[in-house]
N, C-alpha and C positions, 0 to 999 in steps of 0.2 A: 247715177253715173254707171255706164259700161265701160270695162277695158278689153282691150283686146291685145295679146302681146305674141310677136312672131320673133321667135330663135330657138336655140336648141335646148330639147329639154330634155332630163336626167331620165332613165342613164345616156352616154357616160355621165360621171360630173366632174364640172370645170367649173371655171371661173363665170365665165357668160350663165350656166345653168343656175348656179348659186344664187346668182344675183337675180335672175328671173321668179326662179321659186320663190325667192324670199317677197320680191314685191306681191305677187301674187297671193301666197300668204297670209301677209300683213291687209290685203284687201281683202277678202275672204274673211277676218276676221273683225271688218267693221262692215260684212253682210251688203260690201260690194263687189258685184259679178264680174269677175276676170276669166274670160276663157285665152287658151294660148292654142296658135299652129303652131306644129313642130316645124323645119325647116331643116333637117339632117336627114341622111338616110341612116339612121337608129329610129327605128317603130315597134311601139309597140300598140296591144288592143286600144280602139278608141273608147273614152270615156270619161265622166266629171268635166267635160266640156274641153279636154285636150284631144287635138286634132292633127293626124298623122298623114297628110296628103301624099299621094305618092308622084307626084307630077306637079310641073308649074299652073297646068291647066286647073288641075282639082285644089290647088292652094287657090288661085285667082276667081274659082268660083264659092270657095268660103267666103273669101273678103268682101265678095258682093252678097250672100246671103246671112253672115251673121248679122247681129245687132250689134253696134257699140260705140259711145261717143267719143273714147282716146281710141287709136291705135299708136302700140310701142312696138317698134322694131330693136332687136339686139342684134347687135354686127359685131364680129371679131375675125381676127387672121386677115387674110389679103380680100382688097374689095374685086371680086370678080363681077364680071360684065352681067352675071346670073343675079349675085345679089344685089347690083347696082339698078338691074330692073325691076327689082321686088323694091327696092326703096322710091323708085320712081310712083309702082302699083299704089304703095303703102301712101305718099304723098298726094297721090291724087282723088284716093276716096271722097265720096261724096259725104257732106254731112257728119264730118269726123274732124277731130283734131290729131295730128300727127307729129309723133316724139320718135326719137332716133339717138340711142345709147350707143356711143363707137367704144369699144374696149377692145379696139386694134393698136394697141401701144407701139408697137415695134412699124406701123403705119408712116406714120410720117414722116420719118428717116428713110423709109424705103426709098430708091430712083423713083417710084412710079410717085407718090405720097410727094417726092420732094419738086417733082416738076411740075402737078398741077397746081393750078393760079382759079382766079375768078373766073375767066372761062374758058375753062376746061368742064367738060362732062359733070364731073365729081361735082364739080362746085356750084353748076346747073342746079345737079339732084338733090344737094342736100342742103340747096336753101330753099327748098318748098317743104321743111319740115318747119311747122309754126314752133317747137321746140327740139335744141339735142344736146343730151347731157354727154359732157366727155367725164373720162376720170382720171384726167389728170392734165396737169397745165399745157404739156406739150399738143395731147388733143385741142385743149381751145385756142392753143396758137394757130394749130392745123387748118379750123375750122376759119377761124377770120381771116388766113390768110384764103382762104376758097371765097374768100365773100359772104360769109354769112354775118349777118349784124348780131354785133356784142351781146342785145339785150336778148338777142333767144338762145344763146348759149348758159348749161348750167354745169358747173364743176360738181360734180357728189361723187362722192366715194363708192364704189359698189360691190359693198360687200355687207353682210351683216356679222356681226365679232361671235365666235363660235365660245360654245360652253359644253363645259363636259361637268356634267353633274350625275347622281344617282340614276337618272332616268336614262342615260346613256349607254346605250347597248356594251357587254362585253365583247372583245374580240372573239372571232370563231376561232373554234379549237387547233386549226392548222396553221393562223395566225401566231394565236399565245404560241401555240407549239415554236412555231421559228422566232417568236421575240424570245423565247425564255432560252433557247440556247445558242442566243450572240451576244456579243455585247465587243464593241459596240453596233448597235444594231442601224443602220444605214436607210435612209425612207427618201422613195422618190414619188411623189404623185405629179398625175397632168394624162392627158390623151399620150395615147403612144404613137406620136407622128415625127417624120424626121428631125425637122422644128427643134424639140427639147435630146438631141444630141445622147439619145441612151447607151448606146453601143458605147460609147465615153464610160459613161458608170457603172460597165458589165466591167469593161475593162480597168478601169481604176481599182476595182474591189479585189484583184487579186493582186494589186501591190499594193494596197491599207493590208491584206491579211499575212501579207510576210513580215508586218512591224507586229497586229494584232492578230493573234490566230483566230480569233471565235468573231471575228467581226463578220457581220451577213449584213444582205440588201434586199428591201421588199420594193417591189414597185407595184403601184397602186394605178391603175390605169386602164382604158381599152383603147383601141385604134386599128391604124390598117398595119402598123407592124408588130402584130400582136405574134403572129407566125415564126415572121425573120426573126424576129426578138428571142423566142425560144430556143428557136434552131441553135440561136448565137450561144445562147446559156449551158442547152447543152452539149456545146463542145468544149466547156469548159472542165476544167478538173477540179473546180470549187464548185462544181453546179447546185452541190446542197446546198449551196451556201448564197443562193441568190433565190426569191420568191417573187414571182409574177404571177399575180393574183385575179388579173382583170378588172372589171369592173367589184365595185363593192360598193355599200349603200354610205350616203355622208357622214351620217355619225359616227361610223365604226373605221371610218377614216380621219374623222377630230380624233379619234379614242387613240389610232395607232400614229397618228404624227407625237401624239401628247406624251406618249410612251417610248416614242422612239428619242435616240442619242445624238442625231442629227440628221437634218432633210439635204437632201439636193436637189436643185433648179440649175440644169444645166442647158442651154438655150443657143442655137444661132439669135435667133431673136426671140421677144417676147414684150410683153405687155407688163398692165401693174399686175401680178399673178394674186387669185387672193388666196391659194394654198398657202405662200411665201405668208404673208398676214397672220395668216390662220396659224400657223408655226410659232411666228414672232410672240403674238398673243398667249400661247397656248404653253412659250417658254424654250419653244425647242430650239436649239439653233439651229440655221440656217446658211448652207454653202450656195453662193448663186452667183450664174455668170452675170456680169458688167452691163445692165442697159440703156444704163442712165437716169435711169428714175425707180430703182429700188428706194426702198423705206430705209431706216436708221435702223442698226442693231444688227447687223448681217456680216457676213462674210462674202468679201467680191472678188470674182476671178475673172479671168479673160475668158473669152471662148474657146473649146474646144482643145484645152491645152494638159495632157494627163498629167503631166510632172504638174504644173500647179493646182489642178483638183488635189490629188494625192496628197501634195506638201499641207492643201489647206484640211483636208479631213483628220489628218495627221493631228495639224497643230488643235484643230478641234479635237478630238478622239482626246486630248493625254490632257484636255482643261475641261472635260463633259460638263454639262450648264452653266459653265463660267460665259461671263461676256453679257453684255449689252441686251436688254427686252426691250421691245417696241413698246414705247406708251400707247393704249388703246384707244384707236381717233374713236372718231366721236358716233354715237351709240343712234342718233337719227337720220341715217344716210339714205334707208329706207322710205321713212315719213317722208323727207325732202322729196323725194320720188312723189309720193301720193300728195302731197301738196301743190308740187309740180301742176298734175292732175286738175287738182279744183280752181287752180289758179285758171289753166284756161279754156274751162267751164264755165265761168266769171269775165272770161275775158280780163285778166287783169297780167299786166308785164310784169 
């Protein structure tokens, strides 16, 4: 068996990336051949059979030249008409089976999400994937209601549960340097795009630091408001007191959630996030706007709202690791993935 999987691959890393590495990984280690297109404009050298095309045209004459009997597409954020034509590419290959992972949570609440039906475009394209795992129940409602029959719909989790052991890199020196002189020390990860509402958490941190003087915030991330973001920071008169670091490698991102006092997830919208996860597991709390399908053990605010971020980091800050941990779902979310896989290779529903 070949796989082939098209979405975005690390750096940066997200949720969609996590969850791609990981399956890929996991085959890789049972010395089956996974190569991945990337599908972002983030490139880097090509190599170990990851593939940076720079155009629709040189993706589309991959998919006709590699070898491979799955192809997995990973889809997140809004379905543009660009990536609804690549799912259309991706379903119509010859001589392949075609799976389709939607990890657009914040999707089918949308206007656009909420008015298409069976047939509608959408629901054309993504019932000629012989499989699509959603990851979470409101995707497979998405999905039936577009028309696609129950039995190729699969719910899996998509995430693999992070560990932080010996093997796990320390933080770099200008890291440790700003966790070691805050506390409490404040952690945002995710892309830096409008989406997760960060100018909110530039500005919240300087009214936590009039209750906590030494409280700081790193943000963990890259994007296209990598710039504005700075700018914003430094016009502040706490500016030492906020870290944006960019992109950073994943382990040393488990290390600094695991180490930090509390995360935040602040979002117009969002999906199942699996930093948030990654948090819950790893013990840290967690402050996260409202989207209706957060996990248990969390902290929920509305969106976009400073007086209730503030009040919730607050009441967080003065109970540090007190509150509710996420029990850690279940440890084969991954295999279910690769099983996926040989099921139909077998042909079997």
């Amino acid at each position: 068996m070949r796989v082939l999987q098209l979405g975005p691959y690390p750096p940066p890393h997200g949720g969609v990336q996590t969850n791609l590495v990981a399956i890929r990984e996991a085959l890789l280690r049972q010395n089956i051949s996974c190569a991945v297109i990337n599908i972002t404009r983030h490139r880097k050298p090509e190599g170990e059979e990851v593939y940076y095309p720079k155009n629709a045209l040189q993706l589309l004459r991959l998919l006709l030249k590699l070898r491979y009997d799955i192809i997995h597409l990973h889809m997140g954020g809004n379905v543009t008409n660009r990536l609804l034509g690549l799912a259309l590419a991706c379903s119509s290959m010859p001589r392949s089976k075609s799976v389709l992972t939607f990890h657009s949570g914040g999707y089918p609440s949308s206007p656009v999400g909420q008015s298409a039906g069976p047939f509608s475009l959408l629901g054309f394209v993504f019932r000629r994937f012989d499989r699509i795992v959603a990851v979470n129940q409101q995707i497979v409602d998405f999905f039936c209601k577009l028309g696609v029959p129950r039995n190729r719909i699969r719910f899996i989790y998509p995430y693999p549960m992070p560990r932080i052991d010996e093997h796990t890199p320390p933080l770099p020196d200008n890291l440790q340097h700003f966790f070691d002189a805050h506390k409490p020390l404040l952690i945002s990860v995710g892309l830096l795009e409008p989406e997760y509402d960060l100018a909110l958490q530039i500005e919240a941190l300087g009214r936590v630091r009039e209750k906590f003087p030494n409280a700081g915030l790193v943000m963990i991330g890259a994007g296209s408001l990598e710039e504005q973001l700075q700018q914003l920071i430094s016009a502040k008169n706490y500016r030492e007191h906020l870290l944006l670091t960019s992109d950073v490698p994943h382990a040393v991102t488990l290390r600094a959630i695991a180490e930090s006092d509390v995360m935040l997830r602040t979002t117009w919208y969002d999906g199942d996030a699996v930093s948030v996860r990654e948090a819950l597991h790893l013990g840290t709390p967690v402050i996260a706007t409202d989207n209706g399908m957060r996990p248990a053990g969390m902290h929920l605010i509305r969106a976009h709202d400073l007086d209730v971020l503030f009040s919730a980091i607050a009441q967080v800050a003065a109970h540090l690791r007190a509150g509710n941990q996420l029990p850690s779902p279940p440890q084969d979310n991954i295999r279910a993935v690769i099983d996926l896989y040989h099921q139909l290779m077998s042909n079997q529903d």
